[in-house]
C-alpha positions in Angstrom: 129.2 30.4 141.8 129.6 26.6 143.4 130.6 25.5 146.6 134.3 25.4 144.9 133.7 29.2 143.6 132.6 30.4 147.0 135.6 28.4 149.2 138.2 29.9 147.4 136.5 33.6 147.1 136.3 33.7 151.0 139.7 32.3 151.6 141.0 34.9 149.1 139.2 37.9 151.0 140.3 36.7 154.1 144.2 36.5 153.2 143.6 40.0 151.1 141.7 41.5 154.5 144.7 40.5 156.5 147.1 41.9 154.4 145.9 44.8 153.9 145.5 45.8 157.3 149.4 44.5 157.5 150.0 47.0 154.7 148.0 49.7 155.7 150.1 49.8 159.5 153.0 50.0 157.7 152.2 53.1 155.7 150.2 54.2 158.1 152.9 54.8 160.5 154.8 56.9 158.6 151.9 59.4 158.0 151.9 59.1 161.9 155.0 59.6 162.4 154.7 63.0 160.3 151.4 64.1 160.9 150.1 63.4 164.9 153.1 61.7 166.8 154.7 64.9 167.7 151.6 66.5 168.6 150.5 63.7 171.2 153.9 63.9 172.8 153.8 67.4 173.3 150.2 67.1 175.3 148.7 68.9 172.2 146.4 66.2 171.5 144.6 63.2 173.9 144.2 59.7 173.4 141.0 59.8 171.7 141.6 62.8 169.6 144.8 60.8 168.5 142.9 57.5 167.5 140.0 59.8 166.0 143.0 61.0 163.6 144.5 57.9 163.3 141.6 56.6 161.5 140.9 59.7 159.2 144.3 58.5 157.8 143.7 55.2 157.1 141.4 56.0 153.8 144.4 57.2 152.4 146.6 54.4 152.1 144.3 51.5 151.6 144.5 52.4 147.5 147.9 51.8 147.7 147.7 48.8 150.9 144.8 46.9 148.7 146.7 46.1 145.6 149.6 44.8 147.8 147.2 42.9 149.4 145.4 41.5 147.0 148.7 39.9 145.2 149.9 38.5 148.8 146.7 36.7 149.7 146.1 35.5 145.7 150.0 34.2 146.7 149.3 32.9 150.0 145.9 30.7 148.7 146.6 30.1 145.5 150.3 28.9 146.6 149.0 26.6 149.6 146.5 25.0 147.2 149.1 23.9 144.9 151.3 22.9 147.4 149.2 20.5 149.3 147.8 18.9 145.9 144.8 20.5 146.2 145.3 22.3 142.6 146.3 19.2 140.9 143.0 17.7 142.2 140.6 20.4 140.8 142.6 20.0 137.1 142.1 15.9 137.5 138.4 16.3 138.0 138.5 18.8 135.1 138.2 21.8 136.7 140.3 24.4 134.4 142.5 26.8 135.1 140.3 29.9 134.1 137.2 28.7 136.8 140.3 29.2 139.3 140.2 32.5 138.1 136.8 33.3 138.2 137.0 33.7 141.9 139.9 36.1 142.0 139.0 38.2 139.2 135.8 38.7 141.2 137.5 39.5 144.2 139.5 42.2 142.2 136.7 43.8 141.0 135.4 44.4 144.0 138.7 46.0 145.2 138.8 48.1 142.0 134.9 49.9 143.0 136.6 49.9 146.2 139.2 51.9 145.7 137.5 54.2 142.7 135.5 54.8 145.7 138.1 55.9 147.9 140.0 57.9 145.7 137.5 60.4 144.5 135.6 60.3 147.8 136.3 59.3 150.7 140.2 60.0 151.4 139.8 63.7 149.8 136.7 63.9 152.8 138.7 62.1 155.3 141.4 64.8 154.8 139.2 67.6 155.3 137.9 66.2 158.2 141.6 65.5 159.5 142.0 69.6 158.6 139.3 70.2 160.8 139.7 68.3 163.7 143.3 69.9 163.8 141.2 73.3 163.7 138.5 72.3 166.4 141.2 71.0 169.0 142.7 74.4 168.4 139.9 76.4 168.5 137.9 74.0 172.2 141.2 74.6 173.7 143.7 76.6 172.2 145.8 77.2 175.3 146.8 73.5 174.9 148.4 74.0 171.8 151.4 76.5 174.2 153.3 73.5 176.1 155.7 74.7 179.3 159.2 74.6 178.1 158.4 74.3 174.1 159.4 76.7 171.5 155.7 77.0 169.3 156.5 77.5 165.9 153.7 76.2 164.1 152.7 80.2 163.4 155.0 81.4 160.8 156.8 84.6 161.7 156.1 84.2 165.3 158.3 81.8 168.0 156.2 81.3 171.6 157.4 80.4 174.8 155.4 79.7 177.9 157.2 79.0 181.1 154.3 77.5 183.3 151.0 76.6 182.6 147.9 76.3 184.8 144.9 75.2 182.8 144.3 78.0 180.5 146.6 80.8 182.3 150.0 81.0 180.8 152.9 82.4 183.0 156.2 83.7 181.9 155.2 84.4 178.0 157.6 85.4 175.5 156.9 86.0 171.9 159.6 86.7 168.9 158.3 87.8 165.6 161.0 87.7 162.5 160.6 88.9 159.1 160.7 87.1 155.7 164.8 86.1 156.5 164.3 84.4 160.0 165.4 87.6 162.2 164.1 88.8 165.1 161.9 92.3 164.8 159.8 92.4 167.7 160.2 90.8 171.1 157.5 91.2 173.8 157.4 89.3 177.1 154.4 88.7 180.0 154.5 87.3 183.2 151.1 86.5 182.6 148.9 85.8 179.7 145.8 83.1 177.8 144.7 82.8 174.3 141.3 83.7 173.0 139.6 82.6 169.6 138.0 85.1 167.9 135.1 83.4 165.9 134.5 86.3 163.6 138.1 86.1 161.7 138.9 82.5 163.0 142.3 83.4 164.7 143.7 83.0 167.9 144.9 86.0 170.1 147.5 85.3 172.4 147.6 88.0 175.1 150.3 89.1 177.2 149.9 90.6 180.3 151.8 92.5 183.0 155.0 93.1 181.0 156.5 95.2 178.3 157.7 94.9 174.3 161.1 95.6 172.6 160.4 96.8 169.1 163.1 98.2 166.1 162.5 100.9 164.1 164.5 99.6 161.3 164.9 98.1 158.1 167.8 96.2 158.8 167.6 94.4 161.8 171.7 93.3 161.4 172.5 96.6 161.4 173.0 97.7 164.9 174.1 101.2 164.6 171.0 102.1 163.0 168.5 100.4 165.6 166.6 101.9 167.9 165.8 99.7 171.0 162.6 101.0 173.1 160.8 99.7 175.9 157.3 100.6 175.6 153.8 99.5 177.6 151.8 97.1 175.1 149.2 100.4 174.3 151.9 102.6 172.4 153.0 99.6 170.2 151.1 100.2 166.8 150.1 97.7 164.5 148.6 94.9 166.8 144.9 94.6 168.1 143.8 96.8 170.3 144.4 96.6 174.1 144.9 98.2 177.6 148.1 99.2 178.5 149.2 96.5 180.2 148.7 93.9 177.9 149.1 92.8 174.3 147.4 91.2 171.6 148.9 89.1 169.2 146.6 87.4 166.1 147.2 84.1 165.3 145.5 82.9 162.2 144.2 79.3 162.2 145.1 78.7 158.6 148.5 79.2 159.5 148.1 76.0 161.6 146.1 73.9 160.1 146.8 74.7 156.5 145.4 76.8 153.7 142.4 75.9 151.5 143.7 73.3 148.6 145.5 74.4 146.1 147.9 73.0 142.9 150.0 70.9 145.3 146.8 69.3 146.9 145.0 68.0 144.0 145.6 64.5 144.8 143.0 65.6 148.1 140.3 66.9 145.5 137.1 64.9 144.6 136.3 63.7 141.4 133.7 66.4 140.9 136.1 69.2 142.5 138.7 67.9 139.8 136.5 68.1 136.5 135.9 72.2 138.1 139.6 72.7 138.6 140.3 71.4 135.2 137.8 74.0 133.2 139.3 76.7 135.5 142.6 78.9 134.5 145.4 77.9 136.9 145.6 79.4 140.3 148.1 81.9 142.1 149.1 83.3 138.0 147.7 86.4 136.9 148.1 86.3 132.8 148.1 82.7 132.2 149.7 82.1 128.9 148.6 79.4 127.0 151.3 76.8 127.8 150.3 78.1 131.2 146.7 76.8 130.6 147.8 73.4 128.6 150.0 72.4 131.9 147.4 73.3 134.5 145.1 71.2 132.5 147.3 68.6 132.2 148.2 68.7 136.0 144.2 67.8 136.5 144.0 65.2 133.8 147.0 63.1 135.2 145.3 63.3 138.9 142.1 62.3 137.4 144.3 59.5 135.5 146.2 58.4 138.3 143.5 57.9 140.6 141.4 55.6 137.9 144.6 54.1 136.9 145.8 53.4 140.6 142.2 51.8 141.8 142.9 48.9 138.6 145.9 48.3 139.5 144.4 46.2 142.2 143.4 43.9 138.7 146.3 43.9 137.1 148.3 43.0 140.8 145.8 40.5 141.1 145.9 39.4 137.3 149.8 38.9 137.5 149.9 37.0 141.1 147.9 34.1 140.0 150.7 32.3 137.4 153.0 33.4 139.8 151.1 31.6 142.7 150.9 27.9 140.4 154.9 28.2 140.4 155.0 28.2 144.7 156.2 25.3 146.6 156.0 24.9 150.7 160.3 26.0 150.1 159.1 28.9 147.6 156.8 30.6 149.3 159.0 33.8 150.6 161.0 33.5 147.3 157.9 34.2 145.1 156.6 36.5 147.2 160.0 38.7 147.4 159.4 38.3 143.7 155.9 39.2 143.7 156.4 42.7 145.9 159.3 43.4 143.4 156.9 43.8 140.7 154.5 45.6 142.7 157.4 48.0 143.6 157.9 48.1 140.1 154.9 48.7 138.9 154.7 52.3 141.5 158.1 53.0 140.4 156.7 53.6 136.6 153.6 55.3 137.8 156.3 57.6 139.1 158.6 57.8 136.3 155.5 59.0 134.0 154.6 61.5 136.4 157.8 63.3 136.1 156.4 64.3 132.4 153.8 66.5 133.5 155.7 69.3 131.6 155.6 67.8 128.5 151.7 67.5 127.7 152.3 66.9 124.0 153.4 63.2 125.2 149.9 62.3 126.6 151.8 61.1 130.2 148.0 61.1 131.5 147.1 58.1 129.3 150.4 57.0 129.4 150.1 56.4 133.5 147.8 53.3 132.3 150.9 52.0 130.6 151.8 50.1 133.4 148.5 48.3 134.2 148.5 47.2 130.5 152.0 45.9 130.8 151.0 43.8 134.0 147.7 42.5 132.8 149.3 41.4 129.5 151.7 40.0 131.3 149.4 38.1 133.6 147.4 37.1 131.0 150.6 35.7 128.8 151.5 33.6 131.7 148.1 32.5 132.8 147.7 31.2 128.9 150.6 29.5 129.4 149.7 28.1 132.5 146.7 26.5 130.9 148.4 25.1 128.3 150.1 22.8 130.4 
């Protein structure tokens, strides 16, 4: 690689680096938004548990942030070079259009390992280690998780209220449990109470103290004429851990917080390695698979296997395409072309999509066909680089 080569490789890198950091904000903030923000408002977490999270979800945007930014900084150099003459230098001292290439197609390359690597590594591990550091802040303090004044519903079945709160002693506890339609079965109220973690079945106990319970011994909660209303010390209420008679116990599981092990809907979290397991395995949560049962499953695994190959090269073929666009930008173009040039990358996502939605139809290949729109990209790319050089 010359001193030519090596110029326009770092000033590539650095425009693609900036970028993608631009990028990755942007999308990081909506998984922000969703996952943590609420949970730093409500005192749940502390600043540095909230930037530790913060960066476990970074990994999982940058396969889609590094594509984008890869076609804005090939748009940005490429463009400023051909607008200050710079390009129509290189082709007088007969420098060709493919050695302007050279550098950019390595530069892509190295984004495509890069993001091969994030896909079936890092972001699945990243994930798990956001799972757990949900877990541990619940399990070093769980009393933090019960702010005063805020309905908890992050257990299902269960609404918590805690009047005051004074380190880990909660005052003025009131707990609602409803069954499967949202109704209220059970309601028990403390004026005093804490939560313990129990590491043997890795649940939470919240314990009421000082107070009493309102249970209904019916099937029909609606149906008033047929309840029957008691107030009764914590002991004499069955079904709940064990306690003194002045105090209940309530389990809590973890999972319910912080989410249950992977299943179908999570695959896109999965390692490469997990993936080719899940793949050879019949399909989860169905008894008596039936064969078309079997062929979807499979299918399910193939496309996420697919998908995550196919997304890491679209960083090539985003790359590929942005170069002839880049020769066409003028110091007046530059926000025209690259409107253009993010239209095509929204297009290009909006097929990946499209493809997906024929997951039920395995007898159409929609796992190879999720590469259809890197070939259509790269061809065009190459068409238009060819033409470039022709002129």
């Amino acid at each position: 690689m010359n001193l030519l080569h090596r110029h326009i490789f770092r000033e590539i890198v650095t425009a693609t680096a900036l970028a993608v950091v631009l990028f990755a904000f942007v999308l990081v903030l909506g998984n922000v938004m969703r996952e943590v923000l609420d949970l730093l408002a409500s005192g749940k977490l502390d600043l540095p548990m909230f930037g530790y999270l913060l960066l476990l979800l970074i990994p999982g945007v940058i396969p889609y942030a590094l594509p984008l930014g890869l076609l804005t900084g090939v748009l940005l150099v490429v463009g400023r070079l051909c607008a200050q003459r710079e390009y129509t230098a290189m082709r007088a001292a007969g420098l060709s259009l493919w050695s302007l290439t050279a550098p950019i197609l390595l530069a892509a390359c190295v984004g495509v390992i890069l993001c091969l690597f994030i896909n079936f590594y890092y972001a699945p591990a990243a994930d798990h280690a956001f799972k757990a550091a949900l877990g541990n802040l619940a399990r070093r303090n769980p009393a933090r998780l019960f702010q005063p004044g805020v309905d908890v519903r992050d257990f299902p079945k269960f609404i918590i209220h805690v009047g005051r709160r004074n380190g880990d002693e909660l005052e003025d506890v009131s707990l609602f449990q409803l069954d499967d339609q949202n109704r209220v079965t059970l309601f028990a109220h403390g004026q005093r109470g804490h939560v313990d973690y129990d590491a043997k079945t890795d649940e939470l106990a919240l314990v009421i103290q000082e107070g009493e319970v309102l249970h209904y011994n019916s099937t029909d909660p609606e149906e008033m004429k047929s309840l029957n209303l008691g107030a009764v010390v914590f002991k004499q209420h069955a079904g709940y851990l064990s306690g003194s008679e002045h105090e209940g116990r309530y389990g809590l599981p973890l999972s319910d917080l912080v989410g249950a092990p992977q299943t179908f809907s999570k695959l896109s979290l999965l390692t490469l390695g997990e993936l080719l397991q899940k793949r050879d395995q019949p399909p989860p949560n169905i008894t008596n698979p039936t064969v078309k049962d079997t062929a979807r499953w499979r299918m399910d695994v193939q496309m996420q296997i697919q998908r995550d190959f196919a997304g890491a090269f679209s960083v090539l073929a985003l790359g590929l395409l942005g170069l002839p666009l880049s020769l066409r930008v003028g110091r007046s173009e530059n926000f025209v072309n690259l409107a253009v040039a993010l239209g095509l990358a929204l297009a290009y996502y909006f097929l990946l999509f499209s493809i997906s939605l024929l997951r039920n139809h395995p007898e159409l290949r929609p796992d190879l066909l999720l590469w259809l729109p890197n070939f259509i990209f790269e061809a065009l790319g190459g068409w238009l680089l060819y033409r470039a050089a022709q002129k």
